[in-house]
BAFITI-323332 format. One record per residue (C-alpha): x negated, y negated, z; residue in one letter. Coordinates in nm, 2 decimals, decimal comma. Layout:
<node><px>X</px><py>Y</py><pz>Z</pz><aa>A</aa></node>
...
END
This chain:
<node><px>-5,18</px><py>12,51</py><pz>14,29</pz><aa>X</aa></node>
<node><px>-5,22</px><py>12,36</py><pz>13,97</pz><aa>X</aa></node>
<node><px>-4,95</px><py>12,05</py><pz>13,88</pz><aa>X</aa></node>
<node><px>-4,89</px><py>12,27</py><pz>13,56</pz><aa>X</aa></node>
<node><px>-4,93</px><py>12,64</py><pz>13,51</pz><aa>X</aa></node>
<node><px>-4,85</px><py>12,81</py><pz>13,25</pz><aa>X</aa></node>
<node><px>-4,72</px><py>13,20</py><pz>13,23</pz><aa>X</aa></node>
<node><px>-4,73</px><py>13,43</py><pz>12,98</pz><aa>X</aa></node>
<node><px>-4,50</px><py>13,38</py><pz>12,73</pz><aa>X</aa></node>
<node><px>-4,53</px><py>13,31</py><pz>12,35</pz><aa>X</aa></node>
<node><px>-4,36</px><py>13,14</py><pz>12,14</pz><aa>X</aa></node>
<node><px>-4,20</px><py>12,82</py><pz>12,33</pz><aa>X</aa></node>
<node><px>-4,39</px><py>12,53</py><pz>12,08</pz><aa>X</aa></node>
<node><px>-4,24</px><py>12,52</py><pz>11,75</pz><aa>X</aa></node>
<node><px>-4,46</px><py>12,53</py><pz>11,48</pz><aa>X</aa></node>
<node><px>-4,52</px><py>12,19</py><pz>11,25</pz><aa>X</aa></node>
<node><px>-4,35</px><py>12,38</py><pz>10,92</pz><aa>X</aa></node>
<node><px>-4,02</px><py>12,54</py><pz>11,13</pz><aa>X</aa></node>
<node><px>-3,74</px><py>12,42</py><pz>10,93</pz><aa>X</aa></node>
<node><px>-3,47</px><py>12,24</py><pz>11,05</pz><aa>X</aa></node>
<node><px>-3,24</px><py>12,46</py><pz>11,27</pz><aa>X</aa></node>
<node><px>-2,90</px><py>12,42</py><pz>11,33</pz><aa>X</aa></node>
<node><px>-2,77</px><py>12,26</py><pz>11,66</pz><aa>X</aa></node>
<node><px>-2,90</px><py>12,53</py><pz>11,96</pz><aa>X</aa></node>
<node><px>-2,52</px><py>12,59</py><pz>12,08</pz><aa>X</aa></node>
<node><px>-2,35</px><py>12,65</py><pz>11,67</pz><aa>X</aa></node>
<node><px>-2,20</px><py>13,00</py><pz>11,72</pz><aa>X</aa></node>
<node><px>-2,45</px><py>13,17</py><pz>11,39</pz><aa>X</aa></node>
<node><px>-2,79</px><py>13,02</py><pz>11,52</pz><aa>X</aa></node>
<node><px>-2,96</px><py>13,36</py><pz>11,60</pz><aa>X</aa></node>
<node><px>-3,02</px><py>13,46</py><pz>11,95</pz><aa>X</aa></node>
<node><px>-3,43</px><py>13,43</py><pz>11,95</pz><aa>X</aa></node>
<node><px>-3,42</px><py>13,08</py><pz>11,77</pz><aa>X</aa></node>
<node><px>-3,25</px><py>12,94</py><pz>12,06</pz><aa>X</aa></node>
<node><px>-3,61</px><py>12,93</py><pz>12,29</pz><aa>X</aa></node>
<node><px>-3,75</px><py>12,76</py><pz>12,06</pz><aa>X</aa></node>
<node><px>-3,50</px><py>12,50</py><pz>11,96</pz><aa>X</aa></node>
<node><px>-3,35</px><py>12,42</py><pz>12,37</pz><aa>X</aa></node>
<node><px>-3,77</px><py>12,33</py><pz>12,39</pz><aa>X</aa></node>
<node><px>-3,80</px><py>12,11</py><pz>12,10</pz><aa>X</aa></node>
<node><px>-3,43</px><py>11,96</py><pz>12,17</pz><aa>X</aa></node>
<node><px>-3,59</px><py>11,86</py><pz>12,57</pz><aa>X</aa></node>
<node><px>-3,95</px><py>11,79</py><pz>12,43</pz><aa>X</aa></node>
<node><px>-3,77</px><py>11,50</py><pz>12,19</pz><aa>X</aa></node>
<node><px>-3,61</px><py>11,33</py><pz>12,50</pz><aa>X</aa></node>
<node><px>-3,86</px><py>11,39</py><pz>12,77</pz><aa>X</aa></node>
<node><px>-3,95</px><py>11,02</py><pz>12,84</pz><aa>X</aa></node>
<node><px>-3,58</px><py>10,85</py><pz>12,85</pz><aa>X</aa></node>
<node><px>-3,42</px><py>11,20</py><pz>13,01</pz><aa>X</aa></node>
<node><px>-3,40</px><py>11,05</py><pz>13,37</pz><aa>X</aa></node>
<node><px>-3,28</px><py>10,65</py><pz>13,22</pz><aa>X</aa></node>
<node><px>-3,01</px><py>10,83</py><pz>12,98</pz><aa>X</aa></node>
<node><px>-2,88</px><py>11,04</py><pz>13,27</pz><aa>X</aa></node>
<node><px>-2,87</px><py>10,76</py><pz>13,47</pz><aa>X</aa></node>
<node><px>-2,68</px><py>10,53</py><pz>13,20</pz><aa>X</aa></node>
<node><px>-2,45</px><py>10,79</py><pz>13,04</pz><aa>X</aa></node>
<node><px>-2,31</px><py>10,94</py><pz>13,36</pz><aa>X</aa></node>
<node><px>-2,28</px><py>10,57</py><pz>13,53</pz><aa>X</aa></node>
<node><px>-2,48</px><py>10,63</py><pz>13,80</pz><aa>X</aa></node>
<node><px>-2,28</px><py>10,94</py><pz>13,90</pz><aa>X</aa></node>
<node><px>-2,48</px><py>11,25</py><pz>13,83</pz><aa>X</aa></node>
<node><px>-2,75</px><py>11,11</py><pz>14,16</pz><aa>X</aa></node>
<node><px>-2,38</px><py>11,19</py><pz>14,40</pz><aa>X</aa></node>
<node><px>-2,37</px><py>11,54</py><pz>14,19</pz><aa>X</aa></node>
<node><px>-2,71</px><py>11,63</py><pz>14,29</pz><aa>X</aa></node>
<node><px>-2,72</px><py>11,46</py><pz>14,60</pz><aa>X</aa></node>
<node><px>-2,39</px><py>11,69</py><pz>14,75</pz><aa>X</aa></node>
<node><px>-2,51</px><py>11,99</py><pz>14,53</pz><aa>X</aa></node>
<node><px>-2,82</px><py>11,98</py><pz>14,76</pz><aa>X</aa></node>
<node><px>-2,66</px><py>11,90</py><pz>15,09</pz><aa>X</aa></node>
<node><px>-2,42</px><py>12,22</py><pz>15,03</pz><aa>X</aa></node>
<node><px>-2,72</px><py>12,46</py><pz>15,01</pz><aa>X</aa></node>
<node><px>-2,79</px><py>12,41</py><pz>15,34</pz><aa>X</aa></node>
<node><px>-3,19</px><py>12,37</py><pz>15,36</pz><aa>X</aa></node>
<node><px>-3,38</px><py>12,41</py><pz>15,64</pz><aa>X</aa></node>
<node><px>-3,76</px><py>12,31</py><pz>15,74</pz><aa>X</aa></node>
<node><px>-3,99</px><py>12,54</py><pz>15,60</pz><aa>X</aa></node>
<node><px>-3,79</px><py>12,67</py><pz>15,32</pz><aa>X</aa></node>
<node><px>-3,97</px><py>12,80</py><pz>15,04</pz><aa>X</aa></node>
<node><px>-3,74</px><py>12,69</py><pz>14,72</pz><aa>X</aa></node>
<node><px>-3,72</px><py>12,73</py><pz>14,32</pz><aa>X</aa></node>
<node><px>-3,60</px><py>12,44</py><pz>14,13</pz><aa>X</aa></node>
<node><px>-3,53</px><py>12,70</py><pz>13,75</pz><aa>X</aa></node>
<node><px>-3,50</px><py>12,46</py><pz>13,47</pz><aa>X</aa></node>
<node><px>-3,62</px><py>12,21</py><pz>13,73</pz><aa>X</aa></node>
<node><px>-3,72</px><py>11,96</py><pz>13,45</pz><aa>X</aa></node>
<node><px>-3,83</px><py>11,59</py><pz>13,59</pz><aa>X</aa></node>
<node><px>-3,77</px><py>11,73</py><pz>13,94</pz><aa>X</aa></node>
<node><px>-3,44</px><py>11,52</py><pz>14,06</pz><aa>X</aa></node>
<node><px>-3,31</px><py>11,81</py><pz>14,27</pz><aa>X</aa></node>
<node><px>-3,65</px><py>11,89</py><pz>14,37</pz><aa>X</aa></node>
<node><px>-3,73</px><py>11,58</py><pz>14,53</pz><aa>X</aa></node>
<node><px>-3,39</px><py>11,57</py><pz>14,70</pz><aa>X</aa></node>
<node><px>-3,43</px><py>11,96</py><pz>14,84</pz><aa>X</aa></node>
<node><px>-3,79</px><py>11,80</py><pz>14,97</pz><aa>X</aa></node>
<node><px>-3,55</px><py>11,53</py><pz>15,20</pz><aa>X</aa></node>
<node><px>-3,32</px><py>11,78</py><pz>15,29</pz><aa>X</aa></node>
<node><px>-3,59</px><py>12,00</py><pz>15,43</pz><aa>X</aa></node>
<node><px>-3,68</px><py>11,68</py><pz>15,66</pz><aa>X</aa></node>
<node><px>-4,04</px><py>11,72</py><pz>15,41</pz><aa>X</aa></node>
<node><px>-4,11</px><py>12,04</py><pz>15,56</pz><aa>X</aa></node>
<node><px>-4,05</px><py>12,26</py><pz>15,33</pz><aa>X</aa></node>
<node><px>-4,19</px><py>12,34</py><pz>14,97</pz><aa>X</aa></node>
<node><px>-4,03</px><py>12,37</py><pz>14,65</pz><aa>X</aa></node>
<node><px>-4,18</px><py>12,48</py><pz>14,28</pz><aa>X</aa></node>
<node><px>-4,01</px><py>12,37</py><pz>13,97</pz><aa>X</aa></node>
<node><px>-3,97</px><py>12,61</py><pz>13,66</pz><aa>X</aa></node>
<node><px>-3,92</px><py>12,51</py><pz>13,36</pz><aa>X</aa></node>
<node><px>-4,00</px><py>12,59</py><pz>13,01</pz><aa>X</aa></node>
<node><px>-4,13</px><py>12,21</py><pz>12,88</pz><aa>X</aa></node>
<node><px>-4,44</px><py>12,09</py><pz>13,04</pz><aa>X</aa></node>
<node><px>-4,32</px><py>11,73</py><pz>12,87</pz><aa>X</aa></node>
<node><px>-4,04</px><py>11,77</py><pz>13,12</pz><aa>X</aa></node>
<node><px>-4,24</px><py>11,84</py><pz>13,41</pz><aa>X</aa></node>
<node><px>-4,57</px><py>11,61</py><pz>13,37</pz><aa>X</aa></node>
<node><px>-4,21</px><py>11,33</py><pz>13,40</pz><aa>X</aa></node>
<node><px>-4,15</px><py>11,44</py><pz>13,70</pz><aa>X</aa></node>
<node><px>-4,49</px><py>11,46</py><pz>13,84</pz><aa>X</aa></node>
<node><px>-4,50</px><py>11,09</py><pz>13,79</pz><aa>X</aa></node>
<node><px>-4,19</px><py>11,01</py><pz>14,02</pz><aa>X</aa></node>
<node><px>-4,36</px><py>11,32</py><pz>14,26</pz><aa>X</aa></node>
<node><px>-4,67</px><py>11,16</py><pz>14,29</pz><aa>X</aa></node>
<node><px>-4,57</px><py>10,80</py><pz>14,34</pz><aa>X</aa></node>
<node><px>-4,32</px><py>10,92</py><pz>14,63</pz><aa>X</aa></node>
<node><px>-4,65</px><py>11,10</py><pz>14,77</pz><aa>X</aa></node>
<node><px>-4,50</px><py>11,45</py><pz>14,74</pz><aa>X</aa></node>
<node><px>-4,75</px><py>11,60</py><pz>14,57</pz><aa>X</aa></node>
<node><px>-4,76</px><py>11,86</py><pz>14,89</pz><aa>X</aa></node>
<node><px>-4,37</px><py>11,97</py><pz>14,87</pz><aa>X</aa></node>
<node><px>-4,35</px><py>12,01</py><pz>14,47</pz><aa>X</aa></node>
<node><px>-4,56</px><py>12,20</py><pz>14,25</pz><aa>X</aa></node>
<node><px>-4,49</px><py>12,30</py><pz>13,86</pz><aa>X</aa></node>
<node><px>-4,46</px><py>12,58</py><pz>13,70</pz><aa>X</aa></node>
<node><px>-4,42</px><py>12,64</py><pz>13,31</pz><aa>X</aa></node>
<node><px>-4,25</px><py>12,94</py><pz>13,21</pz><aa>X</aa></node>
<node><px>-3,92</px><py>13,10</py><pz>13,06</pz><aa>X</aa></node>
<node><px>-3,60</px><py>13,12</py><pz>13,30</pz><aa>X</aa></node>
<node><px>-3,56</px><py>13,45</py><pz>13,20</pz><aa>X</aa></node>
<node><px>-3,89</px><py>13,59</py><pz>13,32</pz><aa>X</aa></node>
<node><px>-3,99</px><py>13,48</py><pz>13,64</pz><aa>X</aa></node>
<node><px>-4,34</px><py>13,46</py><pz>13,74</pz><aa>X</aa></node>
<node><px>-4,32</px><py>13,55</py><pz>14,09</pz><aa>X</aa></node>
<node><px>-4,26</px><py>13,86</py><pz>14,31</pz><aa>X</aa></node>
<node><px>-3,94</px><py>13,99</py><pz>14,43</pz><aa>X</aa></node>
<node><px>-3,81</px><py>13,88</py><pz>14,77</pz><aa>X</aa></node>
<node><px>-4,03</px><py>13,57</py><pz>14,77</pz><aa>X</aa></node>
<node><px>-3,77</px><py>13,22</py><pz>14,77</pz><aa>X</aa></node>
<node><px>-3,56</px><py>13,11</py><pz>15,08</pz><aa>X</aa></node>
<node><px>-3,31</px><py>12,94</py><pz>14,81</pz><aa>X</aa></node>
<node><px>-3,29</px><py>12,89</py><pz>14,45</pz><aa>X</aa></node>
<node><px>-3,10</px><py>12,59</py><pz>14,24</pz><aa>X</aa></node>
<node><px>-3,06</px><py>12,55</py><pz>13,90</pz><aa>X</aa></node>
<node><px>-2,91</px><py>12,20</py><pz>13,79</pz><aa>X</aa></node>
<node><px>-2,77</px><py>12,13</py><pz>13,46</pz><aa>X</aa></node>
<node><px>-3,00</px><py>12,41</py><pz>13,29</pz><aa>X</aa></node>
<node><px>-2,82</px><py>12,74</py><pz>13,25</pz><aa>X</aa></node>
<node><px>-2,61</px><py>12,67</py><pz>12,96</pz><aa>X</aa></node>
<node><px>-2,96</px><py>12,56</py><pz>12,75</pz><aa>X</aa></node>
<node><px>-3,08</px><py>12,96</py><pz>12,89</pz><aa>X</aa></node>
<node><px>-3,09</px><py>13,20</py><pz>12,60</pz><aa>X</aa></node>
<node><px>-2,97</px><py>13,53</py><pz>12,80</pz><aa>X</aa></node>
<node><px>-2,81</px><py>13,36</py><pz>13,11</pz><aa>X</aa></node>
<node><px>-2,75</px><py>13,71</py><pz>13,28</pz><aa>X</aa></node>
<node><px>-3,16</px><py>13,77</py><pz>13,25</pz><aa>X</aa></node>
<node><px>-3,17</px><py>13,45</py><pz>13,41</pz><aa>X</aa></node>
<node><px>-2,93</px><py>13,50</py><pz>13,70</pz><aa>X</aa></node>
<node><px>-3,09</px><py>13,86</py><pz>13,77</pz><aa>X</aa></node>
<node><px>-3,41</px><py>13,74</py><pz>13,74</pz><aa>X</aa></node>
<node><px>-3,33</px><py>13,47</py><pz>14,07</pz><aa>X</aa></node>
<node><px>-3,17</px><py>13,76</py><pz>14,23</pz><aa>X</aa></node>
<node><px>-3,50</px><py>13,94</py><pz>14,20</pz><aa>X</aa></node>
<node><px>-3,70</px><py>13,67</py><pz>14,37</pz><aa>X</aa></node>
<node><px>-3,44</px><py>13,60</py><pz>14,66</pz><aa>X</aa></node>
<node><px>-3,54</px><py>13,70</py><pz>14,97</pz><aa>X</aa></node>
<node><px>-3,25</px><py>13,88</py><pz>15,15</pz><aa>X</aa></node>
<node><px>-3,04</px><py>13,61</py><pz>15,27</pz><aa>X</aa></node>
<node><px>-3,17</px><py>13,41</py><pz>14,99</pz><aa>X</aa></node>
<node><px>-2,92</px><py>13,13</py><pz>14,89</pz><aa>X</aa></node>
<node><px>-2,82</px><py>13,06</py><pz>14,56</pz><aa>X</aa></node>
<node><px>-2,69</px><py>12,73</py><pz>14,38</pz><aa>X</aa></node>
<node><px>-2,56</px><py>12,63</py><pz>14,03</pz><aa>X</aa></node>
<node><px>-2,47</px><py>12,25</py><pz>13,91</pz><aa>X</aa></node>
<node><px>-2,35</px><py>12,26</py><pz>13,58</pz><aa>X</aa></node>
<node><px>-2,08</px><py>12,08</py><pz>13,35</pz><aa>X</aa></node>
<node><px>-1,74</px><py>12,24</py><pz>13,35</pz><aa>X</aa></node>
<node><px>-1,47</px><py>12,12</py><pz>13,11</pz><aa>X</aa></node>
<node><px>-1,16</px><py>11,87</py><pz>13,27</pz><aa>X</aa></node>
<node><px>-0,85</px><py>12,02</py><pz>13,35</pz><aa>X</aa></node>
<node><px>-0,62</px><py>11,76</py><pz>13,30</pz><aa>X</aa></node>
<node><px>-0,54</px><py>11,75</py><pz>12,89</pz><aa>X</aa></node>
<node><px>-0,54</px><py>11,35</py><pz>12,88</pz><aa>X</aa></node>
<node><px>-0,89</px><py>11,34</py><pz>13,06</pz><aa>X</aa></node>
<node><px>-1,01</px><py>11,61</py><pz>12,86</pz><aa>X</aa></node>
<node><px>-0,92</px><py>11,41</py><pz>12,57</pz><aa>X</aa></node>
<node><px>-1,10</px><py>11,07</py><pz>12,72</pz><aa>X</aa></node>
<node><px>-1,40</px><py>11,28</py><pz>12,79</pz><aa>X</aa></node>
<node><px>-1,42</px><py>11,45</py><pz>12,43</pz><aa>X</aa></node>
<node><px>-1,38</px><py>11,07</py><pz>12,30</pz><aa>X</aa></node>
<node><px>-1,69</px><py>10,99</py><pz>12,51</pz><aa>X</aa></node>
<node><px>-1,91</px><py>11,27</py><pz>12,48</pz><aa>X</aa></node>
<node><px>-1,86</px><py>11,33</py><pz>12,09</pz><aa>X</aa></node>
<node><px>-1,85</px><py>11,03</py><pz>11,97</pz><aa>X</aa></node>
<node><px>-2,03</px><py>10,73</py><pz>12,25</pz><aa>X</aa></node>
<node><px>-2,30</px><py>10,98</py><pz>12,38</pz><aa>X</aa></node>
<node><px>-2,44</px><py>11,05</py><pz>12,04</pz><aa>X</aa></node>
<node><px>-2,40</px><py>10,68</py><pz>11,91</pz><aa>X</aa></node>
<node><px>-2,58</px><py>10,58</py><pz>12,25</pz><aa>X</aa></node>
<node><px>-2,84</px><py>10,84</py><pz>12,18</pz><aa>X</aa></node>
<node><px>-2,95</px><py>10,74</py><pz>11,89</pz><aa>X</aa></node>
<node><px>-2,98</px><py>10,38</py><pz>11,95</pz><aa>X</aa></node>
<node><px>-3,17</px><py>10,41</py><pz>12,29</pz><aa>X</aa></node>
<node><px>-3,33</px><py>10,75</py><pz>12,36</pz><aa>X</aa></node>
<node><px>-3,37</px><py>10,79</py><pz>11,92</pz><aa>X</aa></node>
<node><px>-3,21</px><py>11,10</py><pz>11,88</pz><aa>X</aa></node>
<node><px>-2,81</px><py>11,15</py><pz>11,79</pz><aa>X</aa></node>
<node><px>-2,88</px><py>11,50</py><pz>11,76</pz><aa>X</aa></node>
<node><px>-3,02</px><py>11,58</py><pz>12,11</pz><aa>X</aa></node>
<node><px>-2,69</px><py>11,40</py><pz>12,22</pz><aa>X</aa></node>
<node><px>-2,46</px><py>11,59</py><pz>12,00</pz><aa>X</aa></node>
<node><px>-2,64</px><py>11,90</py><pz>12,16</pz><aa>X</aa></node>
<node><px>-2,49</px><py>11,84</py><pz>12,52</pz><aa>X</aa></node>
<node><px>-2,08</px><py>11,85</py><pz>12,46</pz><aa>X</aa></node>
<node><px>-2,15</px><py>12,14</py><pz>12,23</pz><aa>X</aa></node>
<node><px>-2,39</px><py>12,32</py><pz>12,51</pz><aa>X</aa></node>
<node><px>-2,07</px><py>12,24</py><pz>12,80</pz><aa>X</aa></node>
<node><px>-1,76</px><py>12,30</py><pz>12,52</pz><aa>X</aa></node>
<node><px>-1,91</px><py>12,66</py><pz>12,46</pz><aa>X</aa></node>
<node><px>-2,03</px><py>12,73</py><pz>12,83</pz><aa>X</aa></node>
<node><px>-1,79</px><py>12,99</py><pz>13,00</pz><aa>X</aa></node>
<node><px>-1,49</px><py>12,85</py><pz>13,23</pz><aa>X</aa></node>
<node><px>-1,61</px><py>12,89</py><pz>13,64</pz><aa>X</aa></node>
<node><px>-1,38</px><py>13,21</py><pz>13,71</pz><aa>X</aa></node>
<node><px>-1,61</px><py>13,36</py><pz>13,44</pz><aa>X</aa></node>
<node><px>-1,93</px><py>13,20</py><pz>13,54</pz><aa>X</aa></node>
<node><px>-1,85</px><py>13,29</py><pz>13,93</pz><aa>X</aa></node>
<node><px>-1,83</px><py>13,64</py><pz>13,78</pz><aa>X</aa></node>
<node><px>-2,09</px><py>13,62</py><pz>13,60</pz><aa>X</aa></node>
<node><px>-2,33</px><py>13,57</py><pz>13,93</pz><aa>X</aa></node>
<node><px>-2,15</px><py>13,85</py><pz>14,10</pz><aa>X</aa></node>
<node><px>-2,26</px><py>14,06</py><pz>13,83</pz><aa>X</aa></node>
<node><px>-2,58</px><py>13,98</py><pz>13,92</pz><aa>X</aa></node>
<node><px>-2,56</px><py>14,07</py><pz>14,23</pz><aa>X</aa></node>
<node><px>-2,47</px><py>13,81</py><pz>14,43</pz><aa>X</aa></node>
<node><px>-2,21</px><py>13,80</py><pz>14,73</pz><aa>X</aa></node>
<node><px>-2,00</px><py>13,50</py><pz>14,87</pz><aa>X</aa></node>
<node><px>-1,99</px><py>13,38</py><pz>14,54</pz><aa>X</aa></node>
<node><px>-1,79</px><py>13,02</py><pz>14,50</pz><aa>X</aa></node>
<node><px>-1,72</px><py>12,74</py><pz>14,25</pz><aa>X</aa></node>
<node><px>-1,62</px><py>12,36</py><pz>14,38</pz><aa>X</aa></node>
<node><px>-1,52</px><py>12,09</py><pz>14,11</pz><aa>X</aa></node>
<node><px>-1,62</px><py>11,74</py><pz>14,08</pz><aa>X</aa></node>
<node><px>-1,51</px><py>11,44</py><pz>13,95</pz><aa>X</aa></node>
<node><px>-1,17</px><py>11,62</py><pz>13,77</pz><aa>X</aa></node>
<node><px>-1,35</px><py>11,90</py><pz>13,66</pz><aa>X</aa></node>
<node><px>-1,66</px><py>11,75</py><pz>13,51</pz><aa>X</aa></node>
<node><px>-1,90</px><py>11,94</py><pz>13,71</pz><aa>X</aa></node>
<node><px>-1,94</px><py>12,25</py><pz>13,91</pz><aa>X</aa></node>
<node><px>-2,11</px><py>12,34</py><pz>14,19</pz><aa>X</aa></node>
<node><px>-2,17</px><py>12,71</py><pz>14,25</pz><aa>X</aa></node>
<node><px>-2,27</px><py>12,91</py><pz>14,48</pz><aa>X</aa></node>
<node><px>-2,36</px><py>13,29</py><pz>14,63</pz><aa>X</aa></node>
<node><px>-2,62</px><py>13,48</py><pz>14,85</pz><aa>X</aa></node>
<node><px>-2,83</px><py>13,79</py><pz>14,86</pz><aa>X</aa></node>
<node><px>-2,72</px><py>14,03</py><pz>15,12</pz><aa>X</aa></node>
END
């Protein structure tokens, strides 16, 4: 398979003369600017997203991922989608967890995203396990019943039509299929709420600017979690969808959210 395929679908490159759009999570921006502006917003980070991640979160978004993974539940041979799977970090560790017997193809909508990740893929020699995919989260490219197990990490909130999304991995499950979901949540303590909102709206940005050179693609990610739905409405958001033995497990006071649910 090709490192980078792309589907069918128009319209993900913004133009040269688009005007400047306002911030891809701002309650007016209209419903079909979004695609465009979650691509451009990832295409301007592309080459520090794994360093920023790395230095805003501390270090602690590798444990996220790495228990995220380990609570799927992977065996060897599993076929598995990475949606919005970006530079590949959950990829690479589904690939471990599958004792490198397995396979997994990462979708996402930004090719600068991916041909990132196919650096780290190729220099841990796992151009075998992990293949790439370009194409929109809400239309999957593949046949129904095909995937052992689908993840998406940190991507569902930047997904124009998230219920789309979520049936759209249904679809593709196999029966049986496992289904997982990291994705910021919001603290529930007040006081580290507070701490966090001091961080987030005011360091990240600041930080974003002077490393990765781009405040705005920082403002972007408190606004894209402050406005994403609460886990009891999430969790019933992916039963709606479908899926059964649906569950939610904070992190870190709240920061983060692991879901999870099956196709009977």
């Amino acid at each position: 398979m090709n490192p980078v395929q792309k589907n069918e679908y128009r319209g993900h490159e913004p133009q040269n003369d688009t005007p400047q759009k306002p911030p891809y999570d701002a309650a007016h921006i209209a419903r079909e600017e979004k695609t465009r502006a979650v691509w451009k917003h990832f295409h301007t980070i592309a080459d520090k997203y794994d360093f920023m991640n790395t230095f805003l979160s501390l270090g602690i978004h590798h444990l996220w991922k790495r228990r995220a993974v380990k609570m799927m539940g992977l065996k060897e041979n599993d076929l598995v989608i990475d949606v919005c799977g970006g530079t590949g970090d959950l990829a690479r560790r589904a690939v471990r967890a599958m004792q490198y017997q397995g396979q997994v193809i990462i979708y996402d909508i930004n090719s600068a995203m991916m041909l990132k990740g196919l650096e780290k893929i190729r220099k841990m020699g796992l151009e075998d396990h992990i293949c790439c995919v370009q194409g929109n989260a809400e239309s999957l490219s593949f046949p129904s019943h095909l995937f052992d197990a689908a993840m998406i990490g940190f991507g569902i909130r930047n997904v124009t039509n998230r219920e789309a999304c979520l049936r759209e991995i249904y679809r593709v499950l196999k029966p049986g299929g496992k289904f997982m979901c990291l994705e910021f949540s919001l603290p529930a303590s007040s006081w580290f709420r507070a701490l966090y909102d001091f961080y987030s709206f005011r360091v990240m940005p600041l930080l974003g600017k002077h490393i990765a050179g781009s405040r705005e693609a920082y403002l972007h990610l408190p606004e894209s979690i402050r406005r994403f739905p609460l886990p009891p409405v999430f969790a019933e958001m992916i039963r709606d969808a479908g899926f059964s033995d649906v569950s939610h497990t904070s992190m870190t006071k709240g920061i983060v959210v692991v879901y999870q649910g099956c196709k009977k």
